[in-house]
N, CA and C atoms as an extended XYZ file, in Angstrom:
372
Properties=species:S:1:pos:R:3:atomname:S:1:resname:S:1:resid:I:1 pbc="F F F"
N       -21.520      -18.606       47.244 N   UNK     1
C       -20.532      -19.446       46.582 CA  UNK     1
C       -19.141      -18.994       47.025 C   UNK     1
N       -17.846      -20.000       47.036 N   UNK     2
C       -17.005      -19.707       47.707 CA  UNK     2
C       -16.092      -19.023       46.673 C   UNK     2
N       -14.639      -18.544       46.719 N   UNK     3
C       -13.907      -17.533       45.866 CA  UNK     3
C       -13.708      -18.600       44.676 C   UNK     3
N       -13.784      -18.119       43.713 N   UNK     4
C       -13.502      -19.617       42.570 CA  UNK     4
C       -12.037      -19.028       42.071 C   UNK     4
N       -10.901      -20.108       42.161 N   UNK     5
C        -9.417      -19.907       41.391 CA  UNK     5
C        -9.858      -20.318       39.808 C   UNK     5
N        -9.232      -19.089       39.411 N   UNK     6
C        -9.494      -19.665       37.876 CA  UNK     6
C        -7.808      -19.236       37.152 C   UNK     6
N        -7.401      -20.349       36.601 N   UNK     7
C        -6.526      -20.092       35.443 CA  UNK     7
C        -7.140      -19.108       34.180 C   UNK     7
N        -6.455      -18.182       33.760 N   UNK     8
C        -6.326      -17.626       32.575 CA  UNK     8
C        -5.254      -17.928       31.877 C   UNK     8
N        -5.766      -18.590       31.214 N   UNK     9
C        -4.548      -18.802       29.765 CA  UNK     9
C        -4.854      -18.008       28.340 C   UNK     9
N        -3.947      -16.838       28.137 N   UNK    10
C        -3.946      -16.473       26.734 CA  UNK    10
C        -2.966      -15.962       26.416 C   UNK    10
N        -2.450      -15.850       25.056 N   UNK    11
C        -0.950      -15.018       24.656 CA  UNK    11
C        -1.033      -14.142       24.403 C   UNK    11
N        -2.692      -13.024       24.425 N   UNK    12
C        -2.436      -11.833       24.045 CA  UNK    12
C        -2.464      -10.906       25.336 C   UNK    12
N        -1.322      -10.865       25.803 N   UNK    13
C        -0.730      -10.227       27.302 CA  UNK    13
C        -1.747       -8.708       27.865 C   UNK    13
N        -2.343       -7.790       27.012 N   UNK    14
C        -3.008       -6.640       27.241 CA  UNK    14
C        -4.290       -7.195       27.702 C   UNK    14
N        -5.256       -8.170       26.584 N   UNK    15
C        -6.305       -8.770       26.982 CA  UNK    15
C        -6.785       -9.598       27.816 C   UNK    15
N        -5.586      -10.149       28.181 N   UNK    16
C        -5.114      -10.852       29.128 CA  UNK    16
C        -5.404      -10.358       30.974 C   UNK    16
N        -4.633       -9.366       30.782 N   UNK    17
C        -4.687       -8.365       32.136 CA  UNK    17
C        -5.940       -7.753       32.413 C   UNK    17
N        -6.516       -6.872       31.440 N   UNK    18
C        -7.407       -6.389       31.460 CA  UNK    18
C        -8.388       -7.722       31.966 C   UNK    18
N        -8.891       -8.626       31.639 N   UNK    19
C        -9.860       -9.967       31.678 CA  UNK    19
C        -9.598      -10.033       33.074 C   UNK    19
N        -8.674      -10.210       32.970 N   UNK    20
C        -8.007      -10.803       34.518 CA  UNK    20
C        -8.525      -10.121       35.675 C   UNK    20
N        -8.524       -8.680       35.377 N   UNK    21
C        -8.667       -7.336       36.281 CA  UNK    21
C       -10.021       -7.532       36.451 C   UNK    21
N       -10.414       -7.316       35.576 N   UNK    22
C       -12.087       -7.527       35.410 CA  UNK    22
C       -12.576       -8.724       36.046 C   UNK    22
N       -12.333      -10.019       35.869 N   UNK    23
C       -13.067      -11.261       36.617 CA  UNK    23
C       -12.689      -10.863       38.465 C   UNK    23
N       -11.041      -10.328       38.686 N   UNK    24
C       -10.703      -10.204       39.752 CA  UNK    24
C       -12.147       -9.036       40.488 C   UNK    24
N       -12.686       -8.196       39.937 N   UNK    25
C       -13.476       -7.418       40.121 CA  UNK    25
C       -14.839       -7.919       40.664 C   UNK    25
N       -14.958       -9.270       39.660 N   UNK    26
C       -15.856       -9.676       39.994 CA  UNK    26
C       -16.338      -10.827       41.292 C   UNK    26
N       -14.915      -11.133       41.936 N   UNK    27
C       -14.655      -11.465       43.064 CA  UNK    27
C       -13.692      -12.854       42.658 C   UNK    27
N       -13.100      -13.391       41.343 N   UNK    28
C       -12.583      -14.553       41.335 CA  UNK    28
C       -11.331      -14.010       41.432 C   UNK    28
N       -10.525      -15.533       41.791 N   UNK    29
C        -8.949      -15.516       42.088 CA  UNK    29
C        -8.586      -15.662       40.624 C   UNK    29
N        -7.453      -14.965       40.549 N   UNK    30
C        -7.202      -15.072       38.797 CA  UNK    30
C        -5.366      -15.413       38.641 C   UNK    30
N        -4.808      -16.435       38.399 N   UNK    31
C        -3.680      -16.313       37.689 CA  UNK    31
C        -3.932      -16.702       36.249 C   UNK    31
N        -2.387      -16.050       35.760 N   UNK    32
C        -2.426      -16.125       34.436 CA  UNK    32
C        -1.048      -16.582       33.828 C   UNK    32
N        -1.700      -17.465       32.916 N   UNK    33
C        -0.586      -18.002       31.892 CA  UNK    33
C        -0.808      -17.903       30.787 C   UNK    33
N         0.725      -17.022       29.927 N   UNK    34
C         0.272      -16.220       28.745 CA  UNK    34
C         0.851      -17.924       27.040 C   UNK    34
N         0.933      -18.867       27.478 N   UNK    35
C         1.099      -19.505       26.628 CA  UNK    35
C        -0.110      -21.033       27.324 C   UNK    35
N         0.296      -21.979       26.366 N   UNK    36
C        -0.053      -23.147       26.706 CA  UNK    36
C         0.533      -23.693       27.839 C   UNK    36
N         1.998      -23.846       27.199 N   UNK    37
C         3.242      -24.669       28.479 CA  UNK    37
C         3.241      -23.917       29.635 C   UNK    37
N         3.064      -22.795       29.655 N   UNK    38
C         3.243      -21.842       31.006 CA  UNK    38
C         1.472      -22.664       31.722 C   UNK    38
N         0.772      -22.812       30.545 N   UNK    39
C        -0.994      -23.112       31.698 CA  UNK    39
C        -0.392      -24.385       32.221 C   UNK    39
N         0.410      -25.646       31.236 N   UNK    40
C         0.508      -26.804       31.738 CA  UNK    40
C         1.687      -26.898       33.186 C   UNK    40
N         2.477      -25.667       33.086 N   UNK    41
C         3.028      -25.563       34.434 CA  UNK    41
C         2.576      -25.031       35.180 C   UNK    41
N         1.689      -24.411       35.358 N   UNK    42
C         0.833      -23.421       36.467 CA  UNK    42
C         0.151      -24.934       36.967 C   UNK    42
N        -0.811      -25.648       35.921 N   UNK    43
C        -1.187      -26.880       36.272 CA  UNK    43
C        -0.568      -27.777       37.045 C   UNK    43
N         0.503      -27.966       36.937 N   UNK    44
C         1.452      -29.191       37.853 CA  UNK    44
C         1.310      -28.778       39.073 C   UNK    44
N         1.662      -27.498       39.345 N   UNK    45
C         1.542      -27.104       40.685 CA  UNK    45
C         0.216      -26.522       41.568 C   UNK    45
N        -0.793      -26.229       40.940 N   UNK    46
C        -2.180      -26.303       41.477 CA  UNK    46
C        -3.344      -26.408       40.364 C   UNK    46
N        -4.189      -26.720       40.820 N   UNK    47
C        -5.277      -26.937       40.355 CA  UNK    47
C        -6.095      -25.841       40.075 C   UNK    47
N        -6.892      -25.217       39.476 N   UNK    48
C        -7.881      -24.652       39.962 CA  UNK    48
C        -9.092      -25.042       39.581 C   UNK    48
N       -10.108      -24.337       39.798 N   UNK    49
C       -11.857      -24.611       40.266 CA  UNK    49
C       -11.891      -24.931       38.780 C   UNK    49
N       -11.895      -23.864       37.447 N   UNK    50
C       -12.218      -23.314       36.151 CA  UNK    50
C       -10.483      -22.877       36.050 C   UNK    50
N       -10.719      -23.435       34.475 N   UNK    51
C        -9.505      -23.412       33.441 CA  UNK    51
C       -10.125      -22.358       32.235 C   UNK    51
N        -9.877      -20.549       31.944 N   UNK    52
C        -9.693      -20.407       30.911 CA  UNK    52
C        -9.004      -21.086       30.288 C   UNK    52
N        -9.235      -20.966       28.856 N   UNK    53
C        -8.302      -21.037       27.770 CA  UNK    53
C        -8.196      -20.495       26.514 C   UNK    53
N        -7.673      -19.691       25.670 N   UNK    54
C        -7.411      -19.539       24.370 CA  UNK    54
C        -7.281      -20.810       23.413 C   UNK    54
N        -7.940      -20.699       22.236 N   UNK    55
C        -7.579      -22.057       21.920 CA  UNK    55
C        -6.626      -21.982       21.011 C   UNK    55
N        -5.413      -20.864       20.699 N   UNK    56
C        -4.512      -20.178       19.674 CA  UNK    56
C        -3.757      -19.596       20.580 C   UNK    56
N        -2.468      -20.727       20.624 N   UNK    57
C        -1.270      -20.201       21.822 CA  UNK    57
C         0.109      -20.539       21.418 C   UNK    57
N         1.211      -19.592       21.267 N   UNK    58
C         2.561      -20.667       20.955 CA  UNK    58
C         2.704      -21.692       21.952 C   UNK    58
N         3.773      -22.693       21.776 N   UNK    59
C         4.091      -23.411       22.040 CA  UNK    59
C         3.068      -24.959       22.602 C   UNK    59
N         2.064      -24.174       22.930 N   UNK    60
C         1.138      -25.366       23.224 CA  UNK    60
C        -0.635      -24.667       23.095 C   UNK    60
N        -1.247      -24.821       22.134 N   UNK    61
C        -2.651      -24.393       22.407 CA  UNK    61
C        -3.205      -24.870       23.339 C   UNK    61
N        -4.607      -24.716       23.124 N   UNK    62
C        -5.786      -25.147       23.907 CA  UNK    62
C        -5.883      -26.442       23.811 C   UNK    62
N        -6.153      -27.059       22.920 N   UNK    63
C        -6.526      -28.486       22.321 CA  UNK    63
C        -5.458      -29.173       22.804 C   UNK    63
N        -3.943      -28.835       22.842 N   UNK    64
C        -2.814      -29.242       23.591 CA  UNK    64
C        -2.930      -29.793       24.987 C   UNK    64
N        -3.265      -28.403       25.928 N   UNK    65
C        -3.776      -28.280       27.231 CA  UNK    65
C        -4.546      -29.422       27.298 C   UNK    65
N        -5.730      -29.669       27.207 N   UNK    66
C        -7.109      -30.050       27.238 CA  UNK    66
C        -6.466      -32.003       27.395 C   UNK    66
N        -5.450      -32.284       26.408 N   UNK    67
C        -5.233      -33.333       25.848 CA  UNK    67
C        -4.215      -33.776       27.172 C   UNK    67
N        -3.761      -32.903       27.452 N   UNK    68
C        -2.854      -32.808       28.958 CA  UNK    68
C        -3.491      -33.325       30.130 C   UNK    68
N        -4.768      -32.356       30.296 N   UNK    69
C        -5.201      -32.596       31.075 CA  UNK    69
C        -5.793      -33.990       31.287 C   UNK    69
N        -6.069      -34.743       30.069 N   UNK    70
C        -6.864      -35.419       29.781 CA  UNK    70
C        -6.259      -36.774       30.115 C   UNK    70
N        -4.558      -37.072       29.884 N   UNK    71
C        -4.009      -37.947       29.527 CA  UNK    71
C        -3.560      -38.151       31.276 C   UNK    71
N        -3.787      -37.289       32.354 N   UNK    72
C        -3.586      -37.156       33.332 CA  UNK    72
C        -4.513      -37.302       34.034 C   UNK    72
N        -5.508      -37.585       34.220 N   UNK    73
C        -7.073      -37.454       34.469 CA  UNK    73
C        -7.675      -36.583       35.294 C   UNK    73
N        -7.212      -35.354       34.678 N   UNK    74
C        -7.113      -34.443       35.708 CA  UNK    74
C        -8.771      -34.039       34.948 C   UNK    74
N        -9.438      -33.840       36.059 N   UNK    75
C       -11.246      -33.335       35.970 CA  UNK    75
C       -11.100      -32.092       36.637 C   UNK    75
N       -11.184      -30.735       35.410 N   UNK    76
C       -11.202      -29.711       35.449 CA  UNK    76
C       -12.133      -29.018       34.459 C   UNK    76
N       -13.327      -28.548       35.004 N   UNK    77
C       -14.173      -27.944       33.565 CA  UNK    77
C       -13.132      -27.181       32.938 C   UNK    77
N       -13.180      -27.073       31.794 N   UNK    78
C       -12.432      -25.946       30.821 CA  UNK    78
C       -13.248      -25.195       30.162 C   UNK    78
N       -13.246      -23.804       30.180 N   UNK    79
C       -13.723      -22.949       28.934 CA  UNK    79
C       -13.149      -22.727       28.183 C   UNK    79
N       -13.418      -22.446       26.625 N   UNK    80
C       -12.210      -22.102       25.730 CA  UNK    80
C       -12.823      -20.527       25.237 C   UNK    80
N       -12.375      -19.999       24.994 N   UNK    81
C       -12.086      -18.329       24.426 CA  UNK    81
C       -11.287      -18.621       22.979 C   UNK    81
N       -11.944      -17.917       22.433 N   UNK    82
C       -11.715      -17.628       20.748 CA  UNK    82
C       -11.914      -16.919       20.131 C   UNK    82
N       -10.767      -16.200       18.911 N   UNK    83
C       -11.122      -14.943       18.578 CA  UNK    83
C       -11.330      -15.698       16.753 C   UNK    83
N       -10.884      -16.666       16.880 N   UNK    84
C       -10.762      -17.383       15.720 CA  UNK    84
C       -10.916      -18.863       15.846 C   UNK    84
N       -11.597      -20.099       15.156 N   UNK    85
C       -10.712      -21.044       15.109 CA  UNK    85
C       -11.460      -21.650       14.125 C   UNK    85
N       -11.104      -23.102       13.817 N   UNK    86
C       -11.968      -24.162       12.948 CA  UNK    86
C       -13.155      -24.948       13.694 C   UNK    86
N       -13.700      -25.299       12.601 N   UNK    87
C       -14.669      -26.214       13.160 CA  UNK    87
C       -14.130      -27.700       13.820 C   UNK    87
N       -13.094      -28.054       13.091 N   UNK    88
C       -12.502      -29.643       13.105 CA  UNK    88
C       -11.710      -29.233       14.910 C   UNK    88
N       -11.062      -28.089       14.980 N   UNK    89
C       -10.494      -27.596       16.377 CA  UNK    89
C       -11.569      -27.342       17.394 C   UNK    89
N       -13.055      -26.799       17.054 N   UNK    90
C       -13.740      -26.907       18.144 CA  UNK    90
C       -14.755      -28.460       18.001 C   UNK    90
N       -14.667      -28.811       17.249 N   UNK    91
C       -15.018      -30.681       17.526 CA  UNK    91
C       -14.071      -31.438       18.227 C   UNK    91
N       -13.059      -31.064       18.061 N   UNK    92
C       -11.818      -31.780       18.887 CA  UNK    92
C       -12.288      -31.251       20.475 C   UNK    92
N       -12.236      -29.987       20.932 N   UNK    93
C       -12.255      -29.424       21.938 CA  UNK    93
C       -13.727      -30.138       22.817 C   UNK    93
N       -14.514      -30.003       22.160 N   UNK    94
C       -15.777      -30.445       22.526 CA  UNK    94
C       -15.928      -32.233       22.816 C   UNK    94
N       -15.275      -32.877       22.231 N   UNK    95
C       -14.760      -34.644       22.226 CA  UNK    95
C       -13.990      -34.441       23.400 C   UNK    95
N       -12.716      -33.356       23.713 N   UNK    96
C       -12.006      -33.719       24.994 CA  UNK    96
C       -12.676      -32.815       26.262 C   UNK    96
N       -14.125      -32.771       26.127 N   UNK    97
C       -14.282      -32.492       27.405 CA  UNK    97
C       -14.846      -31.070       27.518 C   UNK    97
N       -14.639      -29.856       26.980 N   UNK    98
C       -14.872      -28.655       27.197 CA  UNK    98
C       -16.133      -27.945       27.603 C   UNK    98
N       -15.857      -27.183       28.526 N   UNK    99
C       -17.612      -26.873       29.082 CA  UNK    99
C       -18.231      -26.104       28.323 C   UNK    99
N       -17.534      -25.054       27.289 N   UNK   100
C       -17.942      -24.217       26.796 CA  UNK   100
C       -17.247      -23.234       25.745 C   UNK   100
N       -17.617      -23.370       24.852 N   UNK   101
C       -16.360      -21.927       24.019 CA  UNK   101
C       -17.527      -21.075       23.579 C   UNK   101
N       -16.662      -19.731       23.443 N   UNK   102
C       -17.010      -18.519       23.901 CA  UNK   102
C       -16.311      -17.788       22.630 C   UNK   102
N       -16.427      -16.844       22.292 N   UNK   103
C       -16.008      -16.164       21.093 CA  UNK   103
C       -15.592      -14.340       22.091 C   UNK   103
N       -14.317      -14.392       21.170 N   UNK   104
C       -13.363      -12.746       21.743 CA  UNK   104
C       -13.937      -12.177       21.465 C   UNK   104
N       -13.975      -10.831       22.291 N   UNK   105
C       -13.944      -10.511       23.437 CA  UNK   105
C       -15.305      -11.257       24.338 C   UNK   105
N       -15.167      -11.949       25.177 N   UNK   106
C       -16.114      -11.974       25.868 CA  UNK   106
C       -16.765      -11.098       26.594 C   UNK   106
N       -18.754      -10.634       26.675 N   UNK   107
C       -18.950      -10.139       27.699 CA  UNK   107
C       -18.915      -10.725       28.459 C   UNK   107
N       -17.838       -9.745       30.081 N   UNK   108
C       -17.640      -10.265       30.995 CA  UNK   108
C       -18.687      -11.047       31.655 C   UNK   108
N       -19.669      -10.455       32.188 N   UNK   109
C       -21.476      -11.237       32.640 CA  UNK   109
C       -21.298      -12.466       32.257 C   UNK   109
N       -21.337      -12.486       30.672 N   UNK   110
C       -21.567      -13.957       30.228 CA  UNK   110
C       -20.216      -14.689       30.524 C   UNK   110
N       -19.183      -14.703       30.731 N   UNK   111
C       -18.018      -15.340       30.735 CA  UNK   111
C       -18.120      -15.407       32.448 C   UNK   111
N       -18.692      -14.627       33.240 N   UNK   112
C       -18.554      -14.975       34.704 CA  UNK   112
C       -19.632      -16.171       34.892 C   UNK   112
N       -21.034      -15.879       34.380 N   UNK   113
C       -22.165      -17.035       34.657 CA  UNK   113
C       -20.949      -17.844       34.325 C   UNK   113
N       -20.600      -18.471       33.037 N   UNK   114
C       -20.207      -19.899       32.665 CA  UNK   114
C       -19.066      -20.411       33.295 C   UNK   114
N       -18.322      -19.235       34.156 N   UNK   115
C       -16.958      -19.847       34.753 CA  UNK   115
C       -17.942      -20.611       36.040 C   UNK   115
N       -19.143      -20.108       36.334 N   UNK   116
C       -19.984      -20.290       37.874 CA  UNK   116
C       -20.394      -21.869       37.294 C   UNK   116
N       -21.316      -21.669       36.533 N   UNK   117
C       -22.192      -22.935       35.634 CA  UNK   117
C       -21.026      -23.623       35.390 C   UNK   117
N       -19.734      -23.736       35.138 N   UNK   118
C       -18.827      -24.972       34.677 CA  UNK   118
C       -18.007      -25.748       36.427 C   UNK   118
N       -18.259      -24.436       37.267 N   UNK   119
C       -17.556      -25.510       38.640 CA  UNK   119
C       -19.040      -25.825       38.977 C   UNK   119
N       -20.592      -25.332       39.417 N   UNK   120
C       -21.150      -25.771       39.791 CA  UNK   120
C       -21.466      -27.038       38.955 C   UNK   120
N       -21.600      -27.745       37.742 N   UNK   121
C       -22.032      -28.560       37.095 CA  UNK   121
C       -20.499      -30.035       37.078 C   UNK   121
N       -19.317      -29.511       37.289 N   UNK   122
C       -18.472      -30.304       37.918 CA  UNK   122
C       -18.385      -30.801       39.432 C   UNK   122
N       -18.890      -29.956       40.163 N   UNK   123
C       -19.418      -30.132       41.752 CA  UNK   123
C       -20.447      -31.484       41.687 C   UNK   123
N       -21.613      -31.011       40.822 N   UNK   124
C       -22.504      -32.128       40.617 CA  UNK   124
C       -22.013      -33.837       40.324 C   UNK   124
């Protein structure tokens, strides 16, 4: 399989890096955007394969993002990462599209299969 670019979007900047370090380890390209608006500008200017996401971000969450992406028709699997949220927020998430949410901290293993399983099943 070829290098997969993946956005990281989260606001908690330590967990953030560390994740980052770690997927980079695992051979993916990793930038990171520590809010929403920072993912929706990383977005304007490239794409990538797989979209982390937090779904608890200032200025623009996940569900924000997602709705972005959406209103743009931009076809990007998304994962969402959560250390918290509602049910009515992951029904929303799941209606706009999401490949998968995942609960904080992710094991890495499992968060690498599903970044693999969300571009191969968008490839399809």
């Amino acid at each position: 399989m070829k290098q997969l670019n993946i956005l990281l979007a989260d606001d908690e900047k330590d967990f953030t890096e560390v994740l980052s370090q770690r997927l980079q380890m695992r051979g993916f390209k990793v930038a990171i955007a520590f809010d929403g608006q920072e993912a929706i500008d990383s977005l304007k200017e490239h794409v990538p394969n797989v979209l982390v996401l937090d779904m608890k971000m200032p200025r623009k969450n996940g569900i924000d993002v997602m709705r972005w992406l959406n209103t743009r028709k931009i076809e990007l699997p998304v994962l969402i990462l959560t250390g918290y949220s509602s049910e009515t927020e992951e029904e929303e998430a799941w209606k706009l599209g999401v490949f998968d949410i995942l609960r904080k901290p992710p094991e890495i293993d499992v968060l690498s299969k599903a970044i693999k399983e969300a571009y191969i099943k968008k490839a399809l």
